[in-house]
N, C-alpha and C positions, 0 to 999 in steps of 0.2 A: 845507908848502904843500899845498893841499886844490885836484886839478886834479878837473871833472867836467863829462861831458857835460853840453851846454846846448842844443844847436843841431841841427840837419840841415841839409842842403843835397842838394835832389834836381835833378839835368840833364835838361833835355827837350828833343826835337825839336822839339815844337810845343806851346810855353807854354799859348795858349789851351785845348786841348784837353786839357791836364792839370789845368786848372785846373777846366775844366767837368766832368773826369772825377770828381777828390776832392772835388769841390763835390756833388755826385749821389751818387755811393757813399755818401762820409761825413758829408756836410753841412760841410765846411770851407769857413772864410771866407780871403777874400785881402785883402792891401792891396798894392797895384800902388806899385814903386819904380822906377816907368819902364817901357817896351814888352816888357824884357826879365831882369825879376826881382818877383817877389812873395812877401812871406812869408804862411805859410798861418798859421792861426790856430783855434782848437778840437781841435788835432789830439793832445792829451797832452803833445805837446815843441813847445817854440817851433822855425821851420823857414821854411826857404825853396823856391822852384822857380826855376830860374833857363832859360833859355834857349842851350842845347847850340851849341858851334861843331863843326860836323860829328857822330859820335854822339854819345847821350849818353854820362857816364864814371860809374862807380859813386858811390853817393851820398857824401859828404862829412861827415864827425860831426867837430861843431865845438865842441870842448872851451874851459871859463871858468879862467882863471886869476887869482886878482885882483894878482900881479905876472907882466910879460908879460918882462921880460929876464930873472927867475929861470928862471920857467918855460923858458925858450929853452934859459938853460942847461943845464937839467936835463936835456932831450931830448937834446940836444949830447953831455952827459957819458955819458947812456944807449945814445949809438950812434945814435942820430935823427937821419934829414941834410935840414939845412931844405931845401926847396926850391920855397919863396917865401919870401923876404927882409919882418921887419914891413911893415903898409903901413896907411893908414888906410884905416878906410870908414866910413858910415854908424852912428854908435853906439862906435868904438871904435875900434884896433889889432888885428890880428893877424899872423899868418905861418901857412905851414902846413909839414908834417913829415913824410917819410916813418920809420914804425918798422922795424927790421933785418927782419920779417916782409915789406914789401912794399906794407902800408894807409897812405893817404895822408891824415892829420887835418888839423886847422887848432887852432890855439889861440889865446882873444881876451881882449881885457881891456879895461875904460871906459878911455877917457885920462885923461893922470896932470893933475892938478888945474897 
């Protein structure tokens, strides 16, 4: 099974003003999923900015799997400790995983037909 980044997830204190910021820097476009999440768009990797509860927390690389209970496994068997249980959102399934190093991914996958 072939896992590989797909995603970013960047936390910000103040949505607006990140958004106005990579929108000026880089010329990245948004599309707004409510007051407090937008994924960016032109940016090389498909990606989100989401809106920080208290600071923000390092950004979040949100790995594709196209099976999402193998793939759990796999983490599982590898010493990966979930800690967020699958869930839906928007576009799919995930969970996310801390690896025995300490980095905190996510891995997602379409729902199953």
């Amino acid at each position: 099974m072939q896992v590989t980044i797909n995603y970013l997830e960047l936390a910000s204190s103040d949505i607006v003003a990140s958004k106005a910021f990579f929108s000026a820097a880089f010329g990245w476009g948004f599309t707004d999923y409510g007051p407090d999440y937008a994924a960016f768009e032109n940016a090389g990797l498909d990606g989100g900015v989401e809106q920080a509860e208290g600071e923000p927390k390092a950004p979040l690389a949100v790995l594709y799997a196209p099976d999402l209970d193998a793939a759990e496994a796999a983490v599982r068997a590898a010493g990966g400790i979930v800690v967020r249980p699958q869930f839906d959102f928007p576009g799919g399934r995930r969970f996310h995983f801390r690896e025995p190093g300490g980095n905190e991914l996510a891995i997602w996958s379409e729902p199953k037909a």
